[in-house]
Backbone as JSON Lines, residues from 0, in Angstrom:
{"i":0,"aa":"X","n":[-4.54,-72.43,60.39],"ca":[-5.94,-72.43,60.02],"c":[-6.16,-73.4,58.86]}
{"i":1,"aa":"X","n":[-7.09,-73.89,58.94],"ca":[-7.24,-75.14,57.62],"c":[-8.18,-73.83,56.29]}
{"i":2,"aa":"X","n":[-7.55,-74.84,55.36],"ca":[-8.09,-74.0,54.31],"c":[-9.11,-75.1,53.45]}
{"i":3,"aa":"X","n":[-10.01,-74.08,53.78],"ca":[-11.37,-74.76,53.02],"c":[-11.97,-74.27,51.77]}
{"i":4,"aa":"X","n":[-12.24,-74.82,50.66],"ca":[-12.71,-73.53,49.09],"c":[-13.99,-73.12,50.27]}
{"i":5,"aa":"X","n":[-14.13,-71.7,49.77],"ca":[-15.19,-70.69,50.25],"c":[-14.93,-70.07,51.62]}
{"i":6,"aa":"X","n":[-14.02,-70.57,52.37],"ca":[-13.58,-70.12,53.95],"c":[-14.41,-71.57,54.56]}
{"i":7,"aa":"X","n":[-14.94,-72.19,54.51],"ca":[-15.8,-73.21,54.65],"c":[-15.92,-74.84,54.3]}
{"i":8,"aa":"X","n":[-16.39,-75.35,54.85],"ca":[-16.52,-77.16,54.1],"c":[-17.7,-76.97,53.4]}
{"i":9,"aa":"X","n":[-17.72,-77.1,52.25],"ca":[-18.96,-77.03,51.0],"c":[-20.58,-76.93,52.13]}
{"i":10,"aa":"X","n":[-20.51,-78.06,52.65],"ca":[-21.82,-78.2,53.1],"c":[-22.33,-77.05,54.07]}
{"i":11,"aa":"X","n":[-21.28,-76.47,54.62],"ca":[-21.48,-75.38,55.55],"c":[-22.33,-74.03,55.52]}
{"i":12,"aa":"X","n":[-23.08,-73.29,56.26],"ca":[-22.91,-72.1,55.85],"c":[-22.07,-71.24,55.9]}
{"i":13,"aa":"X","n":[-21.72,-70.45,54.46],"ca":[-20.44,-69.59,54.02],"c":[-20.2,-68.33,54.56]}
{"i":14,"aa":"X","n":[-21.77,-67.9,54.71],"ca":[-21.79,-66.43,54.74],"c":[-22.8,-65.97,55.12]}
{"i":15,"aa":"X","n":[-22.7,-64.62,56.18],"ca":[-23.92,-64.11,56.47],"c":[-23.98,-62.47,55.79]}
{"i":16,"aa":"X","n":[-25.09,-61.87,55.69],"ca":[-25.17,-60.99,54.85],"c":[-26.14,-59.69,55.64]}
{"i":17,"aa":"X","n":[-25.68,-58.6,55.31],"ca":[-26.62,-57.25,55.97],"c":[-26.7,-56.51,54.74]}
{"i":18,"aa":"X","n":[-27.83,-56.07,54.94],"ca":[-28.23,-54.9,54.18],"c":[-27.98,-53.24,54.87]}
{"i":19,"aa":"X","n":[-26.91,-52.67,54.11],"ca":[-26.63,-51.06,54.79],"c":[-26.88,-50.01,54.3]}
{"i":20,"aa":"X","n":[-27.53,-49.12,54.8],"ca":[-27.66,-47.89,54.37],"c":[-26.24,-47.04,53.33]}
{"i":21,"aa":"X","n":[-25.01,-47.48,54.27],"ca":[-23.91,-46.6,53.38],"c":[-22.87,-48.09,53.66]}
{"i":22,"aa":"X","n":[-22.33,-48.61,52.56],"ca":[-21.38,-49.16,52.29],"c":[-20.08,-48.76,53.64]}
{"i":23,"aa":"X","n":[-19.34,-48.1,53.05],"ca":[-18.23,-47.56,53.64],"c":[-18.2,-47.53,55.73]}
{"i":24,"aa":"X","n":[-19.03,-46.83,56.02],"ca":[-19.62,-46.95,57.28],"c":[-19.97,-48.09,58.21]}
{"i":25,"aa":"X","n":[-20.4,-49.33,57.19],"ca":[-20.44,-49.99,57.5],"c":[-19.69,-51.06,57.2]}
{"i":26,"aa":"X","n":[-18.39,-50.94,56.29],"ca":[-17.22,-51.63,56.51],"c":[-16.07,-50.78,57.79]}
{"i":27,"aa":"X","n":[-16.27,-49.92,58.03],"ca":[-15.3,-49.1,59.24],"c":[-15.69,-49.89,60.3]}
{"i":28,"aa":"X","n":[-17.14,-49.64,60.68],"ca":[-17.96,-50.64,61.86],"c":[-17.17,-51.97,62.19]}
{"i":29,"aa":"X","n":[-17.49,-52.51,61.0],"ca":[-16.68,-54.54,60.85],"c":[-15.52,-54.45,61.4]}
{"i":30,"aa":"X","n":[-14.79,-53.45,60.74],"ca":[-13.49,-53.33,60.89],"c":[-12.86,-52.81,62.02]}
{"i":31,"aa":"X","n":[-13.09,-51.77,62.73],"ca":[-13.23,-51.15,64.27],"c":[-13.18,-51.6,65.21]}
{"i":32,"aa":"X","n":[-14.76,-52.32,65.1],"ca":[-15.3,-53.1,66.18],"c":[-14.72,-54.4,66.04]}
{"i":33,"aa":"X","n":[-14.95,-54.66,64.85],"ca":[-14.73,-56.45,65.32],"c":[-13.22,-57.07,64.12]}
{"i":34,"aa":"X","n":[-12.62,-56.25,64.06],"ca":[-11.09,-56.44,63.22],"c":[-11.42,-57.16,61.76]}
{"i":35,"aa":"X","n":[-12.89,-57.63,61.18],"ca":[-13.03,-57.87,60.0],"c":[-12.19,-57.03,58.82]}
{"i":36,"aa":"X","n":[-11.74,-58.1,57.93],"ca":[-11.06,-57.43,57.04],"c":[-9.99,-58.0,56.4]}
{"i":37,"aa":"X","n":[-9.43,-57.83,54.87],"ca":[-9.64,-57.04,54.7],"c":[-10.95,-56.82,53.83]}
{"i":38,"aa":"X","n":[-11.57,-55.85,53.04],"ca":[-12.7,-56.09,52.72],"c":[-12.5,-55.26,51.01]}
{"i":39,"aa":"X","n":[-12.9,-56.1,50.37],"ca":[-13.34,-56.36,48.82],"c":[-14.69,-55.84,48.65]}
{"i":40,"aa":"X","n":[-13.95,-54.87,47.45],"ca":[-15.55,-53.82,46.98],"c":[-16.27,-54.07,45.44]}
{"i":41,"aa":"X","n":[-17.51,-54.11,45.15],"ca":[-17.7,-54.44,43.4],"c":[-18.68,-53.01,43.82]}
{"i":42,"aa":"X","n":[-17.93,-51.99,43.04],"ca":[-18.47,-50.48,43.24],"c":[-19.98,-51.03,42.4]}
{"i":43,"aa":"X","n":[-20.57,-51.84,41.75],"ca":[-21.77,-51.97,41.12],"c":[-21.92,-53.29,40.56]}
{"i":44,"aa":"X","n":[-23.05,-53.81,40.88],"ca":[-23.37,-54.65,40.35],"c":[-24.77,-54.78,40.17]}
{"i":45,"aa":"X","n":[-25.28,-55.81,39.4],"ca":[-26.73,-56.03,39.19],"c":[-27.26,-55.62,37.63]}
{"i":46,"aa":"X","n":[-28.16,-55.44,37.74],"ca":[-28.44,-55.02,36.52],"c":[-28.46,-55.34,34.72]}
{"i":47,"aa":"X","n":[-27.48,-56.59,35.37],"ca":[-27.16,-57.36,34.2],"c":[-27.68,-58.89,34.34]}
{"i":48,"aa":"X","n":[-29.03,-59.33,33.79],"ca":[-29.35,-60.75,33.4],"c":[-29.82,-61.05,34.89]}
{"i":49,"aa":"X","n":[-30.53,-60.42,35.5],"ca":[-30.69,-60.43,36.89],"c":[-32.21,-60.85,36.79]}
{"i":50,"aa":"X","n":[-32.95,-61.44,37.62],"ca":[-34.07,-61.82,37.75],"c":[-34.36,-61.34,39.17]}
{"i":51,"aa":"X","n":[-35.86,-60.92,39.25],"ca":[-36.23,-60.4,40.72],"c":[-37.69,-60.93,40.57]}
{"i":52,"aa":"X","n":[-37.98,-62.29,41.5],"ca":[-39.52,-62.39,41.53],"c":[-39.7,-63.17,39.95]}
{"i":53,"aa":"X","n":[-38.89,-63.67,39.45],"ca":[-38.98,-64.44,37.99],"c":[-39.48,-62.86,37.13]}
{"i":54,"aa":"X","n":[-39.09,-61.65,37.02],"ca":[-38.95,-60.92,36.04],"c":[-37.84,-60.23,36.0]}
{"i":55,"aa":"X","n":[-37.27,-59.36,34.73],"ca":[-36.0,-58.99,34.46],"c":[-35.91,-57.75,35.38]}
{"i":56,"aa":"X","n":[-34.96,-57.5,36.2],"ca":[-34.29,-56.38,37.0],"c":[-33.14,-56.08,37.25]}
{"i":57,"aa":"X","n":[-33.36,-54.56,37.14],"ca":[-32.16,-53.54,36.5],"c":[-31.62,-52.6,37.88]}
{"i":58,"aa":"X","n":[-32.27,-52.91,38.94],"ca":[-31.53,-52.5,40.62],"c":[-30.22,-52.93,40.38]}
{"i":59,"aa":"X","n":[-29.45,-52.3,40.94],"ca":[-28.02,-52.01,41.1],"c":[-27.48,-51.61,42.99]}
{"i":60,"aa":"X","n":[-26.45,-52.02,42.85],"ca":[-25.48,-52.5,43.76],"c":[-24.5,-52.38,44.35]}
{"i":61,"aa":"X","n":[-24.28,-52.08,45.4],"ca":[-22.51,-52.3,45.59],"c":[-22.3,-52.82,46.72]}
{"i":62,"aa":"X","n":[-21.23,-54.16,46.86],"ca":[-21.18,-55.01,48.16],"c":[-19.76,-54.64,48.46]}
{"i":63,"aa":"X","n":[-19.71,-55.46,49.77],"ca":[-18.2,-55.68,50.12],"c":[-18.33,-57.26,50.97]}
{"i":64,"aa":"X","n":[-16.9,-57.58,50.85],"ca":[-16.88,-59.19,51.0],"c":[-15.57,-59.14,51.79]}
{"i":65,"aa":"X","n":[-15.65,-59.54,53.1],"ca":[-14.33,-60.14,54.11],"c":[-14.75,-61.19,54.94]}
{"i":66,"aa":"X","n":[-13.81,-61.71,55.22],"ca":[-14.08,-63.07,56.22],"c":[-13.61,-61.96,57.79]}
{"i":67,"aa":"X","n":[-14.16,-63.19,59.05],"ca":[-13.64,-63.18,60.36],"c":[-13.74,-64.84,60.05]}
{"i":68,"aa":"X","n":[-12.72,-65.1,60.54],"ca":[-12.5,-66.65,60.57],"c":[-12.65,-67.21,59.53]}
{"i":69,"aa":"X","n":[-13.37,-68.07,59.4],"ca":[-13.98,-69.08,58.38],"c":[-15.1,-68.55,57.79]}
{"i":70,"aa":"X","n":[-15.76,-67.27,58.41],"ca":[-16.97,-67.05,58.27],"c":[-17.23,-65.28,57.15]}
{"i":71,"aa":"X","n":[-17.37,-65.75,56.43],"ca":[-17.19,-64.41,55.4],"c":[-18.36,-63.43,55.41]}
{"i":72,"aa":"X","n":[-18.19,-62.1,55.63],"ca":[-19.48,-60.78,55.8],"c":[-19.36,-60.71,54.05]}
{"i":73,"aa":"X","n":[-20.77,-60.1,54.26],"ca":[-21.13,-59.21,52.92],"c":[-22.03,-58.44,53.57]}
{"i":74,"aa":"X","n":[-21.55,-56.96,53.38],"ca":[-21.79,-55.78,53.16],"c":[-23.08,-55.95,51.69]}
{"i":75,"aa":"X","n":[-24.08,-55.29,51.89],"ca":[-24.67,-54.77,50.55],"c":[-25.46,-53.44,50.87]}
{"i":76,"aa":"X","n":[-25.33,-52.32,49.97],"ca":[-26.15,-50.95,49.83],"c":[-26.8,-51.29,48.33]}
{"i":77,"aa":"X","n":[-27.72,-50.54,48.46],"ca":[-28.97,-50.58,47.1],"c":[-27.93,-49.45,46.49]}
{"i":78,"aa":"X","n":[-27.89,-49.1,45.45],"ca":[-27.7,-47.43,44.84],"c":[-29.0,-47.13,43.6]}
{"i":79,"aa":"X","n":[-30.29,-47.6,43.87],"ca":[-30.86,-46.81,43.43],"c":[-32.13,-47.46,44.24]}
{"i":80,"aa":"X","n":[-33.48,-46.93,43.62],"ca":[-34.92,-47.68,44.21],"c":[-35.58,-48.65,43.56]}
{"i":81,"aa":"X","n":[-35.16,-49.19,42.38],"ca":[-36.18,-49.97,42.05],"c":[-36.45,-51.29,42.59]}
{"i":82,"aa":"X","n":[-37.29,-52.07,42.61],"ca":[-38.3,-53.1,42.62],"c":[-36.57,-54.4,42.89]}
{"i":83,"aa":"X","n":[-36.25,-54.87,44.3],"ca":[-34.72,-55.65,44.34],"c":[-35.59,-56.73,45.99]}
{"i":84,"aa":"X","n":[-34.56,-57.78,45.45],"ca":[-34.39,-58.61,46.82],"c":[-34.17,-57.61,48.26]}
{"i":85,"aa":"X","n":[-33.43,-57.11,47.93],"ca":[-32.93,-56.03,49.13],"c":[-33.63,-54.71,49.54]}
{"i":86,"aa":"X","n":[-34.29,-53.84,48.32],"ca":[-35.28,-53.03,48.61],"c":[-37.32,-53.93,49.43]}
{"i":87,"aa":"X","n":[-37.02,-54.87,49.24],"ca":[-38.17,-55.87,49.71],"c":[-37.44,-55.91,50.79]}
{"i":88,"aa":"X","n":[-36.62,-56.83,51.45],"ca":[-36.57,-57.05,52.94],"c":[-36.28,-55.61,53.81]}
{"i":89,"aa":"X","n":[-35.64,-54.58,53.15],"ca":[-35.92,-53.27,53.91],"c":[-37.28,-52.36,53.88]}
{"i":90,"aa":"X","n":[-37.86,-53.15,53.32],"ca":[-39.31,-52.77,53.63],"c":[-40.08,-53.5,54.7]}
{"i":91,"aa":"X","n":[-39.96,-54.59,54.67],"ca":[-40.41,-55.69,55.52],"c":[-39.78,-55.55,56.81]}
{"i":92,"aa":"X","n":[-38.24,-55.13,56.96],"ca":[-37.75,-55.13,57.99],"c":[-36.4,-54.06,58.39]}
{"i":93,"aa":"X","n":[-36.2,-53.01,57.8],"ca":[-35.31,-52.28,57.81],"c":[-33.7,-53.01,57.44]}
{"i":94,"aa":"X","n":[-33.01,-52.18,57.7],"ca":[-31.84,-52.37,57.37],"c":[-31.37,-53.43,58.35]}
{"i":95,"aa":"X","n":[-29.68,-53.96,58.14],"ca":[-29.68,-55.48,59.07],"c":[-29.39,-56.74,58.41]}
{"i":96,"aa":"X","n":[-29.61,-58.04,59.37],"ca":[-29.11,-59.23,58.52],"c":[-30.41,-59.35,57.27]}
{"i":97,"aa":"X","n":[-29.56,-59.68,56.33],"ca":[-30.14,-59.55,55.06],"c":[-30.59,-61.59,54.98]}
{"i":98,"aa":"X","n":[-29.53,-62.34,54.54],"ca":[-29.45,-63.8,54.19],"c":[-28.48,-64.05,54.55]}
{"i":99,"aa":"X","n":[-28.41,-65.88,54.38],"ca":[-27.04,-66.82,54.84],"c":[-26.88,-67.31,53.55]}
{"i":100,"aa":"X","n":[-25.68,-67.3,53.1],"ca":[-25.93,-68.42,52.21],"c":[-25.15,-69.79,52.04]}
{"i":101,"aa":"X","n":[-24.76,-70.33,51.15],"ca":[-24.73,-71.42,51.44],"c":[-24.36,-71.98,49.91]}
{"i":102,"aa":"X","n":[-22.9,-72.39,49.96],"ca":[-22.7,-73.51,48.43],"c":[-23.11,-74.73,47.86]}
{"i":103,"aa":"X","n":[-23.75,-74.91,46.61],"ca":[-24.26,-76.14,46.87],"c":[-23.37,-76.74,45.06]}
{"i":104,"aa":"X","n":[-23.14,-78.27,44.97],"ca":[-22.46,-78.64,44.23],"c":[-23.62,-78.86,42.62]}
{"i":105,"aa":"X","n":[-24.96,-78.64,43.04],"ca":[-26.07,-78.91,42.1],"c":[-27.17,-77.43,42.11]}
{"i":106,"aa":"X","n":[-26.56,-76.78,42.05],"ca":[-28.1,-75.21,41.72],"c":[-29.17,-75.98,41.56]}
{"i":107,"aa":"X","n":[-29.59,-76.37,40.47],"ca":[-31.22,-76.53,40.12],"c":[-31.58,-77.5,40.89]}
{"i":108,"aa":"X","n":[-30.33,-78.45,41.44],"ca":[-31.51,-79.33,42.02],"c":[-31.46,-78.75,43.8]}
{"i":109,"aa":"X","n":[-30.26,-77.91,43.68],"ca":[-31.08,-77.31,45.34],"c":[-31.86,-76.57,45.32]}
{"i":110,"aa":"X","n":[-32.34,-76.09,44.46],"ca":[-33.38,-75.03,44.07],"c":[-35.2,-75.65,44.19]}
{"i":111,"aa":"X","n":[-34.78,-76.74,43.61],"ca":[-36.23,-77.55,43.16],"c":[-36.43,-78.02,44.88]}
{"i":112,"aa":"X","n":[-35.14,-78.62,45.65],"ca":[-35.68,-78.95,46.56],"c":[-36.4,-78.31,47.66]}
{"i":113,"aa":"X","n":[-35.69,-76.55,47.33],"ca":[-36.35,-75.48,48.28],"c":[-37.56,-75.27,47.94]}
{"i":114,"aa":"X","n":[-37.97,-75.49,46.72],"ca":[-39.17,-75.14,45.96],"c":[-40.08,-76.44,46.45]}
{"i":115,"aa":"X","n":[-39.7,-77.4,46.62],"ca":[-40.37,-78.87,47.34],"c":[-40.75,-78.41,48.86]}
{"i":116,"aa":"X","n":[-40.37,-77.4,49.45],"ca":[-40.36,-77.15,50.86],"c":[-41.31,-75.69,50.85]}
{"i":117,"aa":"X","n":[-41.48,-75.17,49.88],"ca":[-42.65,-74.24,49.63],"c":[-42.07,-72.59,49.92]}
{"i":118,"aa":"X","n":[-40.27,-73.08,49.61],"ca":[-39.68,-71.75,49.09],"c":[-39.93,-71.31,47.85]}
{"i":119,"aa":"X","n":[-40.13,-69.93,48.23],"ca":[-40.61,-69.12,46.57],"c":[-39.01,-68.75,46.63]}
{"i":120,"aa":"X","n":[-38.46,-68.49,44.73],"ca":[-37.26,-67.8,44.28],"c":[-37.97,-66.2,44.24]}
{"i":121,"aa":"X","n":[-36.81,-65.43,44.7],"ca":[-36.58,-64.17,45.11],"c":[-35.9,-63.83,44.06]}
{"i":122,"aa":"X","n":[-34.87,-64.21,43.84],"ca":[-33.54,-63.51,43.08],"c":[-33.03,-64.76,42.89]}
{"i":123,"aa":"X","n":[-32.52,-64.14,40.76],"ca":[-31.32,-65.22,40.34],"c":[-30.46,-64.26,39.61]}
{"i":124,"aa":"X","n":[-29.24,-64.66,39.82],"ca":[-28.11,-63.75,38.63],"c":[-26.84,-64.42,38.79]}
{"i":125,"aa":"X","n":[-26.19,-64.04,37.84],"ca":[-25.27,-64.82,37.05],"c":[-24.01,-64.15,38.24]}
{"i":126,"aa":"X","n":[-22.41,-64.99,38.5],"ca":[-21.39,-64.26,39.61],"c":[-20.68,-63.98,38.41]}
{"i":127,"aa":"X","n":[-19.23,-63.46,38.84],"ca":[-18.08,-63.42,37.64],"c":[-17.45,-64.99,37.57]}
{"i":128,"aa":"X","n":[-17.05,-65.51,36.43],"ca":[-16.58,-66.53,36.57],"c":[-17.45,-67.47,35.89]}
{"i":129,"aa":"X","n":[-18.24,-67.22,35.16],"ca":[-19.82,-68.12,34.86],"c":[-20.71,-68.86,35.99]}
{"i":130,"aa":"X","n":[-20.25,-68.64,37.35],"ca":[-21.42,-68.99,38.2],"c":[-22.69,-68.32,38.15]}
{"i":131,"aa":"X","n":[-23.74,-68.93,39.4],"ca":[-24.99,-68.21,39.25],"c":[-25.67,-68.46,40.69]}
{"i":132,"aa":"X","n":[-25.94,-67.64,41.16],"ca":[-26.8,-67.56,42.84],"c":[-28.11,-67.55,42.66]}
{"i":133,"aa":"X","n":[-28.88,-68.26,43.71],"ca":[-30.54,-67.86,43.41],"c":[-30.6,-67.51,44.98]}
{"i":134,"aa":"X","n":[-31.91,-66.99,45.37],"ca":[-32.15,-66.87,46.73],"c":[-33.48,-67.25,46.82]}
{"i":135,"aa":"X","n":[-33.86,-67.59,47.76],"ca":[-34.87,-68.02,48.42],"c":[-35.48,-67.84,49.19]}
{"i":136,"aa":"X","n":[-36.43,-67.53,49.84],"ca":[-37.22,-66.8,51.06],"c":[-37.4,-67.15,52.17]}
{"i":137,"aa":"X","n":[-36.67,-68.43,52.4],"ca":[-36.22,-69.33,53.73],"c":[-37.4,-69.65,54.35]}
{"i":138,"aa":"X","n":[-38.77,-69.25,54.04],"ca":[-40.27,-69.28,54.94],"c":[-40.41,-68.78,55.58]}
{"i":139,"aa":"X","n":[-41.67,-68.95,56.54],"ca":[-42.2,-68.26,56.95],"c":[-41.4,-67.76,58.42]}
{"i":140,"aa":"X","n":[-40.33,-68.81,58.87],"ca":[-39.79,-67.97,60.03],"c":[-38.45,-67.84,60.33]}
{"i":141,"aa":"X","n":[-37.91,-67.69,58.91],"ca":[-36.99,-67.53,58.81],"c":[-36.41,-65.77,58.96]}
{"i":142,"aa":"X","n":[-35.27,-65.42,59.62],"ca":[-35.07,-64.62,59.75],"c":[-34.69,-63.38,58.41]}
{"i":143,"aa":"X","n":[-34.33,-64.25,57.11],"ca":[-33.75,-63.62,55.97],"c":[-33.89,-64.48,55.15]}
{"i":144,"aa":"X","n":[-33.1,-64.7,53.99],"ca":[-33.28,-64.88,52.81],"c":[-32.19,-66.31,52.7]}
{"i":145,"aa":"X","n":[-32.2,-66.85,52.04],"ca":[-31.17,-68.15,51.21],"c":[-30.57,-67.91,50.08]}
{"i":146,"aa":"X","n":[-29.31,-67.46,50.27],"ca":[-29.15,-67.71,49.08],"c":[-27.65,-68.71,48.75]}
{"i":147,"aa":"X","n":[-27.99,-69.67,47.99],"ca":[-27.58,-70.53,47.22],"c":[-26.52,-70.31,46.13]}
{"i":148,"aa":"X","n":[-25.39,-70.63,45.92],"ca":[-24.1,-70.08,45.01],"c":[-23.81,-71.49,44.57]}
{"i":149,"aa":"X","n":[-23.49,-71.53,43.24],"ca":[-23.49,-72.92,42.42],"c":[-22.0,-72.99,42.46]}
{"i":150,"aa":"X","n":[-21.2,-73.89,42.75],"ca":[-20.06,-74.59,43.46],"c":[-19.67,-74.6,41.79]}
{"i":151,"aa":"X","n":[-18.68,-73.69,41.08],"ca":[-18.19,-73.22,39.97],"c":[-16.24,-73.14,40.34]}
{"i":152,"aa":"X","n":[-15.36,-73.99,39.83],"ca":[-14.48,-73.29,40.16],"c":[-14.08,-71.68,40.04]}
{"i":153,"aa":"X","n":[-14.34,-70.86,39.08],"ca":[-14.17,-69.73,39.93],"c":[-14.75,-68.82,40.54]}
{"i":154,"aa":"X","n":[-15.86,-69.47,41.21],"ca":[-16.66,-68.67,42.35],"c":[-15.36,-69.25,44.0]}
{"i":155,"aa":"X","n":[-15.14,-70.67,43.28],"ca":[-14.61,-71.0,44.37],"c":[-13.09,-70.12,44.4]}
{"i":156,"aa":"X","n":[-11.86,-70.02,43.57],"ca":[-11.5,-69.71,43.36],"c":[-11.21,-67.69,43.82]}
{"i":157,"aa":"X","n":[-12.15,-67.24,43.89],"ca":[-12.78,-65.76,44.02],"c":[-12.76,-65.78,45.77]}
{"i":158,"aa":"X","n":[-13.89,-66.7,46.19],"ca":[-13.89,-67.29,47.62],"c":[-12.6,-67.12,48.39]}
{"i":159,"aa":"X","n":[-12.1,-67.67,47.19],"ca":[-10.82,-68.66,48.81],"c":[-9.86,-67.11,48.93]}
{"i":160,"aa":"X","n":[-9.73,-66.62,47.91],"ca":[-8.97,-65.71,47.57],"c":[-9.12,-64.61,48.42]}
{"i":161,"aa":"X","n":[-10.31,-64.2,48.49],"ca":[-10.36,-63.22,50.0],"c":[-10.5,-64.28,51.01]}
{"i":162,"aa":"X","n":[-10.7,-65.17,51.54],"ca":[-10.44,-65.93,52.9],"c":[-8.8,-65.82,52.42]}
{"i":163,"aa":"X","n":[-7.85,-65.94,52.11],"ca":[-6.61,-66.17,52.59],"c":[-6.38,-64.62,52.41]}
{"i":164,"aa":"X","n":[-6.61,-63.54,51.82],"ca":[-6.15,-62.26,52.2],"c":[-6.62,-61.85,53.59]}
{"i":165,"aa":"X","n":[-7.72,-62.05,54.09],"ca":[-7.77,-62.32,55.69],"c":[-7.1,-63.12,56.93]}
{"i":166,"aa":"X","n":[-6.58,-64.35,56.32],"ca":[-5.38,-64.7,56.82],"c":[-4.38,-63.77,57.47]}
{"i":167,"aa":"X","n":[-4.04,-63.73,58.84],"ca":[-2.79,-62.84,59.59],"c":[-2.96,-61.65,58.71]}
{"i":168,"aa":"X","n":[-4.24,-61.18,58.36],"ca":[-4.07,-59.8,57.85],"c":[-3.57,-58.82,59.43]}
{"i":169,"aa":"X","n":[-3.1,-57.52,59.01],"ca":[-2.36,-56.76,59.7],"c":[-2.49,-55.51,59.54]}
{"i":170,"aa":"X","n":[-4.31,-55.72,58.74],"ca":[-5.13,-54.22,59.52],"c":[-5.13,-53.06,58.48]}
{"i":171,"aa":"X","n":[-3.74,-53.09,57.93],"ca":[-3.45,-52.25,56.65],"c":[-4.5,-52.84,55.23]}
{"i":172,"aa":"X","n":[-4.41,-51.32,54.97],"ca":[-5.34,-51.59,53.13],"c":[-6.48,-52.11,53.9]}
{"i":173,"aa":"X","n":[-7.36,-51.59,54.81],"ca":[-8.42,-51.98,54.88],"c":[-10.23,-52.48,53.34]}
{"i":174,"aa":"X","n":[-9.99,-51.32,52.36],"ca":[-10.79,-51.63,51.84],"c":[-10.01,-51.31,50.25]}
{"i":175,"aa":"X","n":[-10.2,-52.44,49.66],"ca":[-9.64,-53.03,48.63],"c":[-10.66,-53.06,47.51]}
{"i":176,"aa":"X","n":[-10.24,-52.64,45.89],"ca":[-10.87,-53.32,44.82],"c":[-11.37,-54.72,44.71]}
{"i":177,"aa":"X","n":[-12.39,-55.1,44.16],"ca":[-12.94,-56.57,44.05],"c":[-11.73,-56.98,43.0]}
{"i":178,"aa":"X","n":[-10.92,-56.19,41.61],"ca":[-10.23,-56.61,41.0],"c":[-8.76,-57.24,41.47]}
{"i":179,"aa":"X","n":[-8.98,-56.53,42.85],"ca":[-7.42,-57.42,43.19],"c":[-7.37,-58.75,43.36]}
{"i":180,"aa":"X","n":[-9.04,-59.3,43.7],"ca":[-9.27,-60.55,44.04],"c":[-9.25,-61.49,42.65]}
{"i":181,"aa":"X","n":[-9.85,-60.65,41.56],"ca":[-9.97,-61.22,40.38],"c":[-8.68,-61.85,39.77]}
{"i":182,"aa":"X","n":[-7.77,-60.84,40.13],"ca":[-6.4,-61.08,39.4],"c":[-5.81,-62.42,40.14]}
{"i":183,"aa":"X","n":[-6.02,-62.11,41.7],"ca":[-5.31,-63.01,42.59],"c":[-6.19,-64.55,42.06]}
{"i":184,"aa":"X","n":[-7.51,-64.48,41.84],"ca":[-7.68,-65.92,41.56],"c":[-8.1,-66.07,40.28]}
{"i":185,"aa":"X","n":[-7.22,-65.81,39.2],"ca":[-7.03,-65.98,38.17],"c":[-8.36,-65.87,37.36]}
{"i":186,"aa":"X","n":[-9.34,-64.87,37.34],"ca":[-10.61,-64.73,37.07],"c":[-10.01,-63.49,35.32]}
């Protein structure tokens, strides 16, 4: 398998994304059905320096992150109700594909250019590693959301790190700490 930072060639899309009612359930699903795995958990996130709609938001989180191929899932559940990227599209459209996203080597200026195309910003927040994601509302017929991850070595770093624990994985340790990834790519 060629190894690409992110599971991917930069320009590519990295990742597709669902929004789930229960975490866990819906890493068994991935995993069951379609041998995804293994899969990386951040029991919470959000809440910290997070922007929703250009104001400060304190919604909280918990994802999970595995590749099939080249192509990496994220799992996301809300754990509470307030005012989130993700409590908006499950209003609009229930639970399901959430966004794609997509690495780019310049944030602000892929940002300005979505904003040139008459994308509104949804969501910005900071990753581990000093990166920072924004999302975007993809328009009017777009199925989900954009979101955009600023090409940081250790976002990349974080990336590759679960794409090669998916490598000839062998099914065992299905669902894993996000810290094992941290350690493994030197975060």
């Amino acid at each position: 398998m060629d190894e690409f930072p992110f599971g991917q060639p930069v320009d590519a899309v990295i990742q597709m994304a669902y929004f789930v009612p229960d975490l866990k359930t819906g890493m068994e699903w991935w995993t069951t059905q379609l041998g995804v795995g293994p899969w990386f958990v951040i029991d919470r996130i959000g809440g910290t320096d997070v922007r929703y709609r250009g104001k400060p938001s304190n919604a909280e989180f918990t994802i999970a992150l595995a590749y099939s191929g080249h192509m990496m899932i994220e799992l996301i559940q809300a754990l509470d109700d307030r005012p989130s990227i993700y409590k908006e599209a499950h209003e609009k459209r229930g639970y399901g594909f959430h966004h794609v996203a997509k690495v780019v080597p310049d944030l602000q200026e892929a940002v300005a250019a979505g904003r040139a195309l008459g994308f509104t910003i949804l969501h910005q927040s900071p990753t581990p590693g000093g990166g920072e994601v924004c999302f975007l509302d993809g328009g009017q017929d777009a199925p989900g959301a954009i979101e955009l991850i600023a090409d940081v070595p250790a976002t990349r770093d974080i990336f590759t790190a679960v794409w090669r624990a998916s490598v000839d994985w062998d099914g065992s340790d299905p669902y894993r700490s996000f810290s094992e990834i941290l350690t493994a790519a030197g975060s």
